[in-house]
C-alpha positions in Angstrom: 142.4 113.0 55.5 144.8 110.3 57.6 147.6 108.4 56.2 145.4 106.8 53.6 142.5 107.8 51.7 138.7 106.9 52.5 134.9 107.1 51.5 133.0 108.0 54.2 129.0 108.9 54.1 129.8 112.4 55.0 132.2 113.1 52.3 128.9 110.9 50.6 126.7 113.2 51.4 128.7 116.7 51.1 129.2 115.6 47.4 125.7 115.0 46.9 124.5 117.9 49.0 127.0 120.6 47.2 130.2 119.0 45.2 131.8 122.4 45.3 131.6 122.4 48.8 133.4 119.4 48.6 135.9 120.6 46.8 136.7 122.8 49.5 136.7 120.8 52.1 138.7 117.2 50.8 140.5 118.6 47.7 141.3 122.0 49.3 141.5 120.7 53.1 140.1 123.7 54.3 137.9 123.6 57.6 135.7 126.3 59.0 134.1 126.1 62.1 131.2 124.4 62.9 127.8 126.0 63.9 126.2 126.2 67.0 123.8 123.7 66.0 126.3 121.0 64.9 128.4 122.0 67.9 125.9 121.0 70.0 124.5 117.9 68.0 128.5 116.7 68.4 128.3 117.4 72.3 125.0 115.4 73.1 126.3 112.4 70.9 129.4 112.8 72.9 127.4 112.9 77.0 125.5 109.6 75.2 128.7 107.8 73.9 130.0 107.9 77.6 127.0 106.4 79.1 126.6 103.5 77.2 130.2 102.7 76.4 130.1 102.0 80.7 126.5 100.6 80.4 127.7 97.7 78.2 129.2 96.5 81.5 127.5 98.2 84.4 124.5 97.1 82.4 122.6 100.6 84.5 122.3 104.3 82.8 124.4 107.1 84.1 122.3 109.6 86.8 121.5 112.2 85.0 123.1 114.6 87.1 126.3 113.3 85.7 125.6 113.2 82.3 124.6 117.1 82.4 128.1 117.4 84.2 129.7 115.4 81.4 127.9 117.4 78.2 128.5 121.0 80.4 132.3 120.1 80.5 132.3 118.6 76.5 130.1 122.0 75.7 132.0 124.9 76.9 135.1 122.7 75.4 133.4 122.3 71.6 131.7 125.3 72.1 135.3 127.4 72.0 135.6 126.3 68.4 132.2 127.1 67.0 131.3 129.6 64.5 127.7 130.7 65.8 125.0 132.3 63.6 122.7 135.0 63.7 119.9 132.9 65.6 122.3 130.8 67.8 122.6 132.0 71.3 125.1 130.2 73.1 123.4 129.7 76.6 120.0 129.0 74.8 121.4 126.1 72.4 123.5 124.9 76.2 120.2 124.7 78.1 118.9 123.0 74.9 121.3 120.2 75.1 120.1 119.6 79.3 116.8 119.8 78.3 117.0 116.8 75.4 119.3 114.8 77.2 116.8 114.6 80.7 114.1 113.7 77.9 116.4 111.0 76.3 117.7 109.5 79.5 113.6 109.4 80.6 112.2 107.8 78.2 114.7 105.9 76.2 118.1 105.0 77.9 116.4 102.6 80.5 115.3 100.4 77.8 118.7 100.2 75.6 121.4 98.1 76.6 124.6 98.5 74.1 127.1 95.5 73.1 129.3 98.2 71.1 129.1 101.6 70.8 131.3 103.7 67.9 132.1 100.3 66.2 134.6 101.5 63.5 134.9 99.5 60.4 137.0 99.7 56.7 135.4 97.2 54.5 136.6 96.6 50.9 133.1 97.3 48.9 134.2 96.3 45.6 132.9 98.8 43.2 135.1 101.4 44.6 138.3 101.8 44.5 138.7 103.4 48.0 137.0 101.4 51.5 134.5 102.5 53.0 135.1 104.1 56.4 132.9 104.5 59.2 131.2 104.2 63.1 128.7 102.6 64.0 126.8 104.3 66.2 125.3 101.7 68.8 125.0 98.2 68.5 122.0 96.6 71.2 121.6 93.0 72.4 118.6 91.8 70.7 121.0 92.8 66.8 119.5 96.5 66.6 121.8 99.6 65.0 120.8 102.6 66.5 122.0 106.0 65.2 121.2 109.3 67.5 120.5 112.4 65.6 119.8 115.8 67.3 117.9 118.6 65.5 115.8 121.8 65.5 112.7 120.5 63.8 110.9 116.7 63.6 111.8 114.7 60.8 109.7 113.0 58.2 107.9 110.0 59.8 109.8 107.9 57.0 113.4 109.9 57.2 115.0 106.4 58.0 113.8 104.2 55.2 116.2 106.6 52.8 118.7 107.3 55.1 122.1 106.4 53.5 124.3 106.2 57.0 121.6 103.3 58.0 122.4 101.7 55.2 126.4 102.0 55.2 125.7 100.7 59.1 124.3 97.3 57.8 126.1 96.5 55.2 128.9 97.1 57.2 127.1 94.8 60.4 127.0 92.3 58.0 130.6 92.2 56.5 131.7 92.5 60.7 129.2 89.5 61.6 128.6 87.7 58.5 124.8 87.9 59.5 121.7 90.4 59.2 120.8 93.1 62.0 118.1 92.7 63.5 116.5 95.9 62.4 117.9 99.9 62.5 116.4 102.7 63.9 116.9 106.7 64.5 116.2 108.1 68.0 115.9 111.3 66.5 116.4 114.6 69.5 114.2 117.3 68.5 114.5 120.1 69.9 111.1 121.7 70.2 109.4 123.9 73.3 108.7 120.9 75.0 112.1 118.5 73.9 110.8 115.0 72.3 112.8 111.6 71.3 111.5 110.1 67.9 112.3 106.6 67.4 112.0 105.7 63.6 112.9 101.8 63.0 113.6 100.5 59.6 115.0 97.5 57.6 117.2 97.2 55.1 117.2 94.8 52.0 120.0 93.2 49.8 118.7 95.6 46.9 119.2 99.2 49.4 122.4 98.0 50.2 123.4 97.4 46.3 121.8 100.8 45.8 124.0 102.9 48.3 126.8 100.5 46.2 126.1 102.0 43.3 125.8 105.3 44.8 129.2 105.8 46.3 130.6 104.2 42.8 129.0 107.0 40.7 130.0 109.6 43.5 133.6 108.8 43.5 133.9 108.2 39.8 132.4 111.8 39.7 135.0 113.3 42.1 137.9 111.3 40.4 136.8 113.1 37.2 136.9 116.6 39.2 133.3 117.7 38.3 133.2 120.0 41.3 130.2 122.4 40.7 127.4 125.0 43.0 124.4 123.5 44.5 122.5 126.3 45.1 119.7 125.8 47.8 118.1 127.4 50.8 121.5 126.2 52.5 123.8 128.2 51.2 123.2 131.2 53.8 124.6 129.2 56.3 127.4 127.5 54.2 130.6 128.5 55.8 132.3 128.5 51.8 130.0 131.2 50.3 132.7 133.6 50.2 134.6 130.8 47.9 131.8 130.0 46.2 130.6 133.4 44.9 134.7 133.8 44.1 133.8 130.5 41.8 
């Protein structure tokens, strides 16, 4: 957890997801690997991170013959640590992870030019008792939080209007700037036969913002209490607790 204590949206969402599994994972502190798919969501953030954090000053794209040198070297590093299932072939989900990134550095890297990239921030909210910890993804020039997701499946044309990390991202743009952004957006990786890039933009008002407030109020209140309970879903074959849980 670090030297001092933290909301974060993951721990957010893990609580609201499965509070037992959060039990195991920030009462307990016990880990368990990552999957293949997460592993390699982790490594193409990773390839991106280092191409824009040098675009803010080169101002030009990494050729993409680097950046599949830089996600090869970051993937057979994460990929040592992963916990692969059933359906997760190594070399498939590798040449996966080429195939998105020559589609992401096609058609949407030319026209993005970051000012920040991984902007951390620790803002005071004032309903909880714990700040609120975070990074932002990607900050562009024209005000515009950008927050890359990679996954097997397309989401829902309005997945970013209710997505609680977008909203953590501007209320902590505007504690960091004392102004709005100029909009959010997911550029969503989708990893279908033919890889695709969705771009879902969004805004954010005062009242979402005092919403996700409220939220991470009730959620900490509930885990100060210690109502740590099973949330049992379609997910829990691939939860790395179920041994725990079924103990519970």
């Amino acid at each position: 957890m670090g030297d001092e204590p933290y909301l974060s949206v993951t721990q957010l969402r893990m609580y609201l997801r499965c509070p037992l599994q959060y039990y195991f994972r920030y009462v307990c502190g016990l880990k368990i690997p990552p999957s293949g798919d997460v592993t390699l969501g982790r490594t193409v953030h990773e390839t991106l991170e280092q191409n824009y954090r040098q675009k803010i000053q080169t101002r030009q794209d990494l050729p993409l013959e680097q950046l599949h040198d830089i996600f090869s070297e970051r993937w057979e590093e994460e990929s040592r640590y992963a916990r692969f299932q059933e359906d997760e072939k190594p070399g498939h989900l590798k040449d996966d992870g080429v195939r998105l990134l020559g589609a992401y550095h096609r058609e949407v890297a030319p026209r993005v030019q970051p000012v920040e990239v991984e902007r951390e921030f620790l803002l005071e909210t004032g309903v909880t008792e714990l700040p609120l910890k975070g990074y932002i993804d990607l900050i562009d020039e024209q005000g515009t939080i950008i927050d890359h997701k990679t996954t097997r499946r397309s989401f829902p044309p309005h997945a970013a209007e209710t997505d609680i990390q977008l909203t953590a991202y501007a209320l902590a743009y505007r504690a960091l700037r004392g102004k709005p952004e100029k909009g959010l957006r997911l550029d969503v990786l989708v990893r279908t036969k033919q890889p695709k890039v969705q771009q879902l933009p969004t805004t954010r008002a005062q009242a979402d913002i005092d919403r996700f407030l409220r939220l991470a109020e009730h959620v900490e209140r509930a885990i100060n209490t210690g109502i740590f309970y099973p949330n049992e879903n379609f997910m829990c074959g691939i939860c790395g607790y179920k041994e725990l849980c079924g103990e519970w």
